[in-house]
N, C-alpha and C positions, 0 to 999 in steps of 0.2 A: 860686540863691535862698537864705536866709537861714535858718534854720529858727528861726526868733523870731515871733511874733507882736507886731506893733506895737497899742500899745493908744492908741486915742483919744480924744476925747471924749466920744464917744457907743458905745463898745465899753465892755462889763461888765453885771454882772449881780449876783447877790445873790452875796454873798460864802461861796464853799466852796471844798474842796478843787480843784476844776475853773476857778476860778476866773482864774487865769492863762493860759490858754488859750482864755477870752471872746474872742469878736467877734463882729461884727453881719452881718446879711442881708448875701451877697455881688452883687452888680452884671454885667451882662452879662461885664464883660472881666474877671472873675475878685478884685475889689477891690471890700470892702464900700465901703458911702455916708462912712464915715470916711476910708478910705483904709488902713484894716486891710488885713495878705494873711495867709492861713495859711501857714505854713513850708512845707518840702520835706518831704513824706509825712505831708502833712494836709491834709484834707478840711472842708470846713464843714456840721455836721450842726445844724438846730436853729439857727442863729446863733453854735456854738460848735467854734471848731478843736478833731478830734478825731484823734488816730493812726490811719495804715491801714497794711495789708500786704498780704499774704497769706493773709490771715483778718483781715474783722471781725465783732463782732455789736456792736449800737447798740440802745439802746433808747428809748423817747420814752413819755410819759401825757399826760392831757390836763388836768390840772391842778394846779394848784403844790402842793408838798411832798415828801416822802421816799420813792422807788423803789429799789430796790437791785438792781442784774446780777450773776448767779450763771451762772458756768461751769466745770460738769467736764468737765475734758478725756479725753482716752482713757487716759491712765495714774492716770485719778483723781484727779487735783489740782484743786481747788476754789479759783478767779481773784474774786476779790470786792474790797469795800471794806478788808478787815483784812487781805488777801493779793494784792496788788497789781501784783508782781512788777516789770519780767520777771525770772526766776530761776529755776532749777532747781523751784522748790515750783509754779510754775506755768507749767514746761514754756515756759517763754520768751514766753509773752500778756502781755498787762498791762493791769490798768484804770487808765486816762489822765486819767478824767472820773469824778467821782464825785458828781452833783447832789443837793442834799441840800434843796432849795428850789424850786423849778421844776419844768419840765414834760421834763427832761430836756435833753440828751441824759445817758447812762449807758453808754462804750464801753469792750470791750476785743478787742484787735486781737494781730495776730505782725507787728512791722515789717519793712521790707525789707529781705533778708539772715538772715532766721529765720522758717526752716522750722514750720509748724504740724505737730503730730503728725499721725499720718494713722489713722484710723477715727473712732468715735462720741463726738460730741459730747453733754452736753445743757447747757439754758439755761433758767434759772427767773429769775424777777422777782419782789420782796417789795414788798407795799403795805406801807412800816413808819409812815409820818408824814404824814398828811394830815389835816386840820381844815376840814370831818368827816372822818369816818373814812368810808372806803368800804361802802354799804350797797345794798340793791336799790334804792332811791329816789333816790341819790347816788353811780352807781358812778364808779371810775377805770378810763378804757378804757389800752390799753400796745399798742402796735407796736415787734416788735420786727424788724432787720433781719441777715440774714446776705449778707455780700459774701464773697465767692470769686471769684479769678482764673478767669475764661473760662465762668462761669456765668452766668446771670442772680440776679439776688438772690431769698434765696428771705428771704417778709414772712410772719409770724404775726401776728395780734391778737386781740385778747380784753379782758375786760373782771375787775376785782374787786368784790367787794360786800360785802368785810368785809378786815380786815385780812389777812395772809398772814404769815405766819413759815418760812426755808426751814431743811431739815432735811439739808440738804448736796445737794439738786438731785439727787433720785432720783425714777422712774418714782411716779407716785402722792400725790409733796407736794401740797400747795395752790398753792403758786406754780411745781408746774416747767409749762414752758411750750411746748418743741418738742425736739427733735434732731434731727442732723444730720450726715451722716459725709465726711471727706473720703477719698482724691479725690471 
């Protein structure tokens, strides 16, 4: 298989970083209603081919605008929109998807053939851009997901009700959001 994503007619979405890796709802035999496929070590999250490995986390909201995926890894490197990798600054993860309009997805993953560190995870999510802004009357609910080889996934959700700004995804910000350790 290919590891291209064909774009069709009716594949894409509001234009961001993640943007090239749009595709629509996939179809019993694994081919969206277009005739899109995700490449070889991607998955369709959302309607949108994302990278998997060996480690992923993914995140989704429930309404359109700006969410951001923060991951410190276990030697302390912080995987985001401005740190992207894969590369030594973030331990070989990489954020693939970077929604900055939508309701997600927002993933970063270890591909296959790269080894995830092994001990504690954490993972925060920032409400930086929604109109309105996240309040009790209007919150943004967020599920986020962790895949691991030979686990079940393990799902957090929750919800915000005001803006969030992360402070590098320590125990106590507003937006961190769970951890997790491998094995």
């Amino acid at each position: 298989m290919l590891g291209l994503v064909l774009m069709g007619a009716c594949g894409g979405g509001a234009p961001d970083e993640g943007a090239a890796r749009r595709a629509t709802p996939l179809g019993l035999d694994g081919v969206d209603l277009c005739g899109n496929v995700c490449g070889q070590g991607e998955a369709c999250e959302g309607g949108v081919c994302v990278g998997t490995g060996l480690l992923q986390i993914t995140a989704t909201w429930s309404r359109p605008g700006d969410a951001d995926l923060y991951v410190l890894t276990p030697g302390g490197r912080l995987i985001h929109y401005a740190n992207r990798g894969p590369d030594a600054d973030t331990e070989f993860g990489e954020l693939d998807v970077d929604d900055q309009t939508g309701t997600g997805p927002e993933n970063i993953f270890w591909a296959v053939g790269t080894i995830p560190p092994v001990n504690t995870y954490r993972v925060c999510l920032t409400a930086v851009g929604f109109d309105p802004a996240p309040s009790p009357t209007n919150p943004v609910s967020y599920t986020v997901r962790v895949r691991r080889p030979g686990k079940p996934d393990f799902i957090t959700t929750g919800s915000y009700t005001q803006v969030t700004a992360s402070g590098g995804c320590n125990f106590g910000d507003p937006s961190y959001v769970t951890s997790f350790g491998l094995p």
